[in-house]
C-alpha positions as CSV (number, residue, x, y, z in Angstrom):
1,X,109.0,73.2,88.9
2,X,107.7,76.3,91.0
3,X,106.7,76.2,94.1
4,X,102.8,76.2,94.7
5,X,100.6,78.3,97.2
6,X,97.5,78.0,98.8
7,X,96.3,81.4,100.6
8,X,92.9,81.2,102.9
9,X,91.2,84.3,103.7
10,X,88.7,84.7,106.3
11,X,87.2,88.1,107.8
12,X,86.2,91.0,106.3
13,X,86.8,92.8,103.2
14,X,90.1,94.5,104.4
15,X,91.3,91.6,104.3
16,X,90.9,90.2,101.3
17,X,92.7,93.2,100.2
18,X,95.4,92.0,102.2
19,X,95.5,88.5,100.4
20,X,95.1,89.7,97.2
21,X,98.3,91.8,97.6
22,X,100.0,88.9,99.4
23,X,99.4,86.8,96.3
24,X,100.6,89.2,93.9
25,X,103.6,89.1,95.7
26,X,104.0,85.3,95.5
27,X,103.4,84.9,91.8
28,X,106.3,87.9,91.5
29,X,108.3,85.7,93.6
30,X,107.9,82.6,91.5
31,X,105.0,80.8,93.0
32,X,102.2,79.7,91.3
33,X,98.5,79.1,93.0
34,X,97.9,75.8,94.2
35,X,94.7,73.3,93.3
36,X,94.3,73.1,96.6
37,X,96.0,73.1,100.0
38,X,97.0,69.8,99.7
39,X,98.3,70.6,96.9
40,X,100.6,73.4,98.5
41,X,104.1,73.9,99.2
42,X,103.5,77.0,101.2
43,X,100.1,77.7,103.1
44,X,99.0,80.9,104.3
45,X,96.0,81.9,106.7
46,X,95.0,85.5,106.6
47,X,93.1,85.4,109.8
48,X,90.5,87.8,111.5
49,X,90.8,88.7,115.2
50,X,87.8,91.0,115.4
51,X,85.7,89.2,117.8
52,X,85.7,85.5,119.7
53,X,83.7,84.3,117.2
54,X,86.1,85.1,114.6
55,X,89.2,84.2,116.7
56,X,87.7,80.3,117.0
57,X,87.0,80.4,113.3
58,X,90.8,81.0,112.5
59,X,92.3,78.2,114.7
60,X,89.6,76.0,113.3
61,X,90.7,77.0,110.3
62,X,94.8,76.7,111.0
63,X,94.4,73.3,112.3
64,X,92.2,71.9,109.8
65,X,95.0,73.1,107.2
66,X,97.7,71.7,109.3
67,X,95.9,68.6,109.0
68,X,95.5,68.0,105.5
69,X,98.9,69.9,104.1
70,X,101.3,68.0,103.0
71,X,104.4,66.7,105.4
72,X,107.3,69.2,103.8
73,X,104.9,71.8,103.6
74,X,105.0,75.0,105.4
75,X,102.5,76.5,107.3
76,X,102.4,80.4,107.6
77,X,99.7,82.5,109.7
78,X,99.2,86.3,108.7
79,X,96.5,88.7,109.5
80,X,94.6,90.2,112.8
81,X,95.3,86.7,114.8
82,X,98.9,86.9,114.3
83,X,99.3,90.9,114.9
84,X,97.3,90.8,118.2
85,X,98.3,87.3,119.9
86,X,101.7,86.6,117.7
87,X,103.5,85.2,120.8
88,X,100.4,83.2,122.2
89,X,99.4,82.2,118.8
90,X,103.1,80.7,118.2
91,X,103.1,78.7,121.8
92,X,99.7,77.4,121.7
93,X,100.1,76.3,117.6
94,X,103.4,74.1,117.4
95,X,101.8,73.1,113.9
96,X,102.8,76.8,111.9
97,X,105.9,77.1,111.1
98,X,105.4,81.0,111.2
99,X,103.0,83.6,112.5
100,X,103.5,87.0,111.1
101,X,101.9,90.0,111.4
102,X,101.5,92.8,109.4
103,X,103.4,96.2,108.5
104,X,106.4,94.5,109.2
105,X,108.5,92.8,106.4
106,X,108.7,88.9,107.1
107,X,110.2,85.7,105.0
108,X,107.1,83.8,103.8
109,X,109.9,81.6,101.9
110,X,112.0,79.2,103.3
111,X,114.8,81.8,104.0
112,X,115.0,83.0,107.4
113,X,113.6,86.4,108.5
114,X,115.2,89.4,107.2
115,X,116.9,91.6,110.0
116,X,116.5,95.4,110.6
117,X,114.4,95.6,107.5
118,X,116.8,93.9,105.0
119,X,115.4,92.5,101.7
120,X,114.6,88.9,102.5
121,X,116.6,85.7,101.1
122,X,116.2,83.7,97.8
123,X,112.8,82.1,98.4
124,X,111.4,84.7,100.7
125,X,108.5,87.2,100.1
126,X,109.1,90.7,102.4
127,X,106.0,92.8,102.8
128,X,104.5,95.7,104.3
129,X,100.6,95.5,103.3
130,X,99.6,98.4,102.8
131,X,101.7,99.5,100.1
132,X,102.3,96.4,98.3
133,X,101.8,96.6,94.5
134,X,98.0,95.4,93.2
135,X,97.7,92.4,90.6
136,X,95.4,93.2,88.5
137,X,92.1,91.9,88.7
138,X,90.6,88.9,87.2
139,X,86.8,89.9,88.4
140,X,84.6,92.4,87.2
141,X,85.3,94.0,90.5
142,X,87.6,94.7,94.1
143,X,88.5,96.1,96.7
144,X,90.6,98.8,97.1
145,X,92.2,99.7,101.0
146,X,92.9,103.4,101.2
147,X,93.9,103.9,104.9
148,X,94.8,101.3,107.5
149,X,94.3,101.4,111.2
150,X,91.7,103.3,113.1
151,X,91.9,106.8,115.5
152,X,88.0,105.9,116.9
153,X,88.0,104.4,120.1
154,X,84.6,102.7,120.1
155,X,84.1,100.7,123.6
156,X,83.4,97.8,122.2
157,X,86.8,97.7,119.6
158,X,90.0,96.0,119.4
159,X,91.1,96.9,116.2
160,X,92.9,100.2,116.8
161,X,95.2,98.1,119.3
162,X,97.0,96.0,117.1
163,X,95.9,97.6,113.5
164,X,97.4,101.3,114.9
165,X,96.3,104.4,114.2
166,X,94.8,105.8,111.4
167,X,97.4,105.8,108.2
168,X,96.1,106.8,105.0
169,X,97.1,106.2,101.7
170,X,98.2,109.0,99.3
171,X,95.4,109.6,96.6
172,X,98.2,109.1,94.1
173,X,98.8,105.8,95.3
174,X,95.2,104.8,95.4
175,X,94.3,106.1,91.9
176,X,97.4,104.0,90.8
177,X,96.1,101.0,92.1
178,X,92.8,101.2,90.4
179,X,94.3,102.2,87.3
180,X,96.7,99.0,87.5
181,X,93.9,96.8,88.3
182,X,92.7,96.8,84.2
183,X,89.7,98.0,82.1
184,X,88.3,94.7,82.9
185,X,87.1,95.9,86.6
186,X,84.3,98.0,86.4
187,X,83.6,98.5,90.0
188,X,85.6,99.8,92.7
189,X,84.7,99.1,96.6
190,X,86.6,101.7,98.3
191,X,87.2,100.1,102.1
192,X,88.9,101.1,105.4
193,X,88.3,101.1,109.4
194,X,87.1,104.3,108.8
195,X,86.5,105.5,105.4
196,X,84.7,108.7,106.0
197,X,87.9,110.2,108.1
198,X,90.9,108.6,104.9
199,X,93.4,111.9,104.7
200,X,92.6,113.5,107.9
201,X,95.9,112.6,109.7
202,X,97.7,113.5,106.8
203,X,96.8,116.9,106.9
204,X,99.3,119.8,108.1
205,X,97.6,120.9,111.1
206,X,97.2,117.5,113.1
207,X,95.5,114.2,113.0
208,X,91.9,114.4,112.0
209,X,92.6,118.5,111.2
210,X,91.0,119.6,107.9
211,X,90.2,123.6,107.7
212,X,86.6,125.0,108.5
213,X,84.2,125.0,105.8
214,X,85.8,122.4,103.6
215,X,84.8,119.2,102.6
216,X,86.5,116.4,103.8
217,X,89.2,114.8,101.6
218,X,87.5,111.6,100.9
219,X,85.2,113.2,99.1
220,X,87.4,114.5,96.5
221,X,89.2,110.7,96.1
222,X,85.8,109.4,95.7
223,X,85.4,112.3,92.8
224,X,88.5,111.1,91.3
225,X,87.7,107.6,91.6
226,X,84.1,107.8,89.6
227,X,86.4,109.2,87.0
228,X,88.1,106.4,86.0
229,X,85.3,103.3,86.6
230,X,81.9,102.8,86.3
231,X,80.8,102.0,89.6
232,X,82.5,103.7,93.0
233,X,81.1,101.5,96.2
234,X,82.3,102.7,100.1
235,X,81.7,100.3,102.8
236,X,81.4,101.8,105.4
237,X,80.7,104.9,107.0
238,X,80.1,106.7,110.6
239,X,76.8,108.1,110.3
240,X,78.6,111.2,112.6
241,X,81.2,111.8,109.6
242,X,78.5,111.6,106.5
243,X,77.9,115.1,105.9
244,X,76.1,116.9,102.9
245,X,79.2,117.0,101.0
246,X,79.9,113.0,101.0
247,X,76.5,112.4,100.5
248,X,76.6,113.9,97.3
249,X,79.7,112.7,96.3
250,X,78.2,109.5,96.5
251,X,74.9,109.9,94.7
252,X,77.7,111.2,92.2
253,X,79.2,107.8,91.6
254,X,76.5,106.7,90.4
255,X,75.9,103.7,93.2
256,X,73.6,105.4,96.0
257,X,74.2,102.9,98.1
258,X,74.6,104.0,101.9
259,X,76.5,101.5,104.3
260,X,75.9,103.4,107.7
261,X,78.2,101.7,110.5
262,X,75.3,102.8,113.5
263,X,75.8,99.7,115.9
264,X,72.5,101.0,118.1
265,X,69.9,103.7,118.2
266,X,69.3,104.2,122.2
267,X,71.3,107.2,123.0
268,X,72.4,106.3,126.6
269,X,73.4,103.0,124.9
270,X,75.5,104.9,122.3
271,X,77.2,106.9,124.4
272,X,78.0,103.8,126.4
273,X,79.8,102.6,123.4
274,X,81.6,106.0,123.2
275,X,79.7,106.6,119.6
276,X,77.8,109.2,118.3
277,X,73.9,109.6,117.5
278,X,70.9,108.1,118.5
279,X,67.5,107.1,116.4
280,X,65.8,110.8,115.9
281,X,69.7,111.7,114.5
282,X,69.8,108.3,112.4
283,X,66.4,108.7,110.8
284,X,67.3,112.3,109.8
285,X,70.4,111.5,108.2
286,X,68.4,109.0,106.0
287,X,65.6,111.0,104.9
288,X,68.1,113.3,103.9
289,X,69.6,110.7,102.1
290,X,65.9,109.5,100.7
291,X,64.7,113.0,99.8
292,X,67.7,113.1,97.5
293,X,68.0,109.9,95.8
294,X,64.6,108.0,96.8
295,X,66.0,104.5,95.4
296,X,69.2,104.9,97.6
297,X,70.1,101.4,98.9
298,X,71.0,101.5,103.1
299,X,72.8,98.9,104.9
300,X,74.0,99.0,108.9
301,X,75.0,96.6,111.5
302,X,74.2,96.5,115.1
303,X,75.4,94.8,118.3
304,X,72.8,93.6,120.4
305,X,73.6,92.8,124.4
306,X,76.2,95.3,125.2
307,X,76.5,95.5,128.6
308,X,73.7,98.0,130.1
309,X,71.1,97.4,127.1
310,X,67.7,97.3,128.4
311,X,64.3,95.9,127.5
312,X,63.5,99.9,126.6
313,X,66.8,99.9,124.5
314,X,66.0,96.8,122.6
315,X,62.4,97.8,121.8
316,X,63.9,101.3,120.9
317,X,65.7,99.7,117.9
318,X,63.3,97.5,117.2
319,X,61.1,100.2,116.3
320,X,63.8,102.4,114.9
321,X,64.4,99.3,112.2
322,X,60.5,99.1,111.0
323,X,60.4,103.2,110.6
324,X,64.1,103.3,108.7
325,X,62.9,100.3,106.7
326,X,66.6,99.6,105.7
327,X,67.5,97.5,102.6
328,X,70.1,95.5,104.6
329,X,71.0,94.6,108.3
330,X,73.6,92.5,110.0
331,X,72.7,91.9,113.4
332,X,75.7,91.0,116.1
333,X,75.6,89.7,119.9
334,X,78.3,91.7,121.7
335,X,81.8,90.3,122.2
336,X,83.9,91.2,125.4
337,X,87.5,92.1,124.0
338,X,90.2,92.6,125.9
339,X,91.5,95.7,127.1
340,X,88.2,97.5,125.6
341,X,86.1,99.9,127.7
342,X,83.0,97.4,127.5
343,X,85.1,94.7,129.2
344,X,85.1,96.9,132.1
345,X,81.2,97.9,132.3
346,X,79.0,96.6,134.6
347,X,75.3,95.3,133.6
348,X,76.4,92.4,131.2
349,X,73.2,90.8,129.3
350,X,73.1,86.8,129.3
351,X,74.0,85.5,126.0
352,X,71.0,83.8,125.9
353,X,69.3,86.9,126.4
354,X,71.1,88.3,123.6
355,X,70.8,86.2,121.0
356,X,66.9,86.3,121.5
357,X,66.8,89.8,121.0
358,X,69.1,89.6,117.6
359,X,66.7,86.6,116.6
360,X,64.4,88.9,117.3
361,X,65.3,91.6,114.9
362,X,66.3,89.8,112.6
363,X,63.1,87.8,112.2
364,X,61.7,91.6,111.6
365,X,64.6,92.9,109.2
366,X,64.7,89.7,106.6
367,X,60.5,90.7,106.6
368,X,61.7,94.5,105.4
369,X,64.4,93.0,103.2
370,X,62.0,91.0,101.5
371,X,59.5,93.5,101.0
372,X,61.9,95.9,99.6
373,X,62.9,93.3,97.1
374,X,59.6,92.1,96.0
375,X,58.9,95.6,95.4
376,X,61.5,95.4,92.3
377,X,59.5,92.9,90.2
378,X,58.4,94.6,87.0
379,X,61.4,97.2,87.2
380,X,64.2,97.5,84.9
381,X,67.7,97.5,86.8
382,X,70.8,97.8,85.8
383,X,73.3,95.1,86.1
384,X,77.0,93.8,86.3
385,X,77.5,89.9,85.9
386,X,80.2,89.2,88.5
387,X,80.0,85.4,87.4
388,X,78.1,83.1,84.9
389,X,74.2,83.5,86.3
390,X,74.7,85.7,88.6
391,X,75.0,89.3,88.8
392,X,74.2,92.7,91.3
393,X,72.5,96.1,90.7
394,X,73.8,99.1,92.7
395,X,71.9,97.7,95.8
396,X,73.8,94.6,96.3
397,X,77.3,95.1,97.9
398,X,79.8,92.2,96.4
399,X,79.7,88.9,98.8
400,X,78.0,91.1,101.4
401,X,74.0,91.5,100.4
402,X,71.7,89.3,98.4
403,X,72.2,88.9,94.4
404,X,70.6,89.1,91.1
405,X,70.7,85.7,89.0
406,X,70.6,86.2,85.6
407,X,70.7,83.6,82.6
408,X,74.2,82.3,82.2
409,X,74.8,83.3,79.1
410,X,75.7,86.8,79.9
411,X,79.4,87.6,79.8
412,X,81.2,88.2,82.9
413,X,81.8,92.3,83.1
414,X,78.8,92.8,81.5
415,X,77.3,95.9,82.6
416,X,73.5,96.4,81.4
417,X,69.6,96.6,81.9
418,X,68.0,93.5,83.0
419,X,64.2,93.3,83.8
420,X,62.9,91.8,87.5
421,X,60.9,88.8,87.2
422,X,61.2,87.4,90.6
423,X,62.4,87.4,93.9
424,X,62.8,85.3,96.9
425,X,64.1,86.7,100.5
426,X,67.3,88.6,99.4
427,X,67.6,87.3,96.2
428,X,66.3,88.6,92.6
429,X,66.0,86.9,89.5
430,X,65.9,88.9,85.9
431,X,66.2,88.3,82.3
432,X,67.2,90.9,79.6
């Protein structure tokens, strides 16, 4: 009988890439999914490491699964946790029987660990993340990771310390992933720390070169993408990097749908967090965006408490979210991370203080959101049913935004008109 595997995945999209490959590579090696982690004779935790938050969530996780996996079991921990605190993580955590990061092949078998890059031992699974085959895809959509790491520096960031520098994909290898994942995936989200900047460091003249008056290169993978599937999705991009060119490209696909990573809109604040922009820039990059496709969908996130944010700052964004009047918002108190350039600056905001002022706006984003939704009823939309009743337009990002439920008797991968009948907070509800 072969062996069974249970694979939990917390954190963000990336991610899920990640586990999705690590699975594909564990059926290939003879396993078969397990009912549940009781169930398992290997359990893997893709963690997340991206802020404290997310760092308590994973050893909840871990030890909770310790707990409940069976005695001969083995207990494996992958992902940001295990790339930034692998040494700590396997002290403080006698329960796992291995923590492994990424980009370097490890036994997730019972074999031990391959040396000097050797092919691992009967019962072992070696991988390097980023280029391991795709399984094809048993939703109507996924994911697809075209670069890894990050060459940003953002004050407030971790990631580009244990994920590396920037290191993007080949476009042949990323159109050969999409084609491999089936006819039966009709949308693509195209993800990365940086999305806006994928082929940059693979050009001739230096990291994050590209020649004068040209467009940058994602925009010709996202032409090539919208080629071979209905819907083309990217999550998410620097407002500094979203030129004329990628905004077209994206109208292109078909999905105008905007995910603008702009974190504040004070500009001393900005700055502070060693970004780019401020409000006046922000809300002329989206009526740009508007004057072009006026049904365009926006999303951004935003940290609020960074060290140095003021009253003035606070009501600066406050009033920068009424005029944008975004479809979506997620909303963030800051996070001290080690060996950032926030953990050094002085002015720290109470966390009390902070999570008023998030409380705050989002008490006035969910009123935009569900304004801009109600707004819908009556119109025809256009539909893919990820699941039996429920389903998203071009406005919904998958498992990130609110959804459109749908009677259950449309297939899944269904891709068609539906009519708005209702709506509650982020939620719609249509009917054929």
């Amino acid at each position: 009988m072969a062996e069974r595997y249970w694979l939990e995945t917390l954190g963000c999209p990336k991610n899920q890439v990640d586990s999705d490959k690590l699975a594909g590579t564990l059926r290939r090696d003879g396993y078969e999914p397990a009912a549940s982690a009781q169930d398992a004779d290997l359990v893997v935790v893709n963690t997340c490491a991206f802020i404290e938050a997310a760092r308590q969530e994973s050893v909840d996780t871990i030890l909770e699964l310790a707990s409940v996996r069976r005695p001969e079991a083995r207990l494996v921990v992958s992902g940001c946790l295990a790339e930034r605190y692998g040494p700590e993580l396997s002290a403080a955590l006698p329960e796992v029987d291995l923590v492994a990061g990424f980009g370097v092949p490890v036994t997730l078998g019972r074999g031990p660990a391959p040396a000097d890059g050797a092919p691992s031992p009967g019962g072992g699974s070696s991988f390097d993340l980023l280029n391991l085959p795709r399984p094809a895809g048993d939703a109507p959509w996924a994911y697809v990771k075209v670069a890894e790491g990050c060459d940003r520096r953002c004050g407030f960031c971790a990631i580009p310390s244990f994920r590396g520098p920037q290191r993007s994909r080949p476009s042949d290898a990323v159109l050969a992933e999409i084609d491999e994942l089936g006819a039966g995936v009709k949308e693509v989200v195209l993800v990365a720390q940086d999305l806006a900047s994928w082929g940059l460091d693979r050009g001739e003249a230096g990291r994050r070169a590209r020649p004068s008056g040209t467009a940058r290169p994602i925009v010709d993978l996202v032409r090539q993408v919208t080629a071979r599937v209905e819907r083309v999705r990217l999550l998410y991009l620097y407002p500094s990097a979203l030129d004329d060119d990628l905004v077209a490209a994206v109208l292109a696909t078909g999905v105008p749908y905007f995910d603008l990573s702009l974190q504040h809109v004070s500009r001393p604040l900005v700055q502070r967090m060693r970004r780019w922009g401020d409000a006046e820039r922000f809300l002329e990059r989206i009526g740009t965006i508007r004057a072009a496709a006026p049904h365009a969908a926006l999303r951004s996130s935003f940290i609020l408490g960074y060290p140095g944010e003021t009253e003035d700052d606070h009501d600066l964004l406050l009033a920068f979210l009424a005029e944008a009047r975004l479809d979506w918002a997620g909303f963030f108190t800051f996070s001290e991370e080690e060996g950032t350039a926030a953990a050094d600056l002085a002015d720290p905001v109470p966390g009390g203080l902070a999570l008023a002022r998030l409380r705050e706006c989002s008490e006035v984003q969910d009123a935009i959101t569900a304004e801009c939704r109600a707004a819908l009823v009556g119109e025809r939309i256009e539909v893919l049913v990820d699941e039996p009743g429920v389903a998203r337009s071009y406005r919904e990002a998958p498992e990130i935004d609110g959804v459109v439920h749908v009677e259950r008797t449309l297939a899944v991968g269904a891709l068609g008109p539906v009519t708005v009948t209702g709506s509650a907070g982020p939620d719609l509800w249509a009917a054929p």
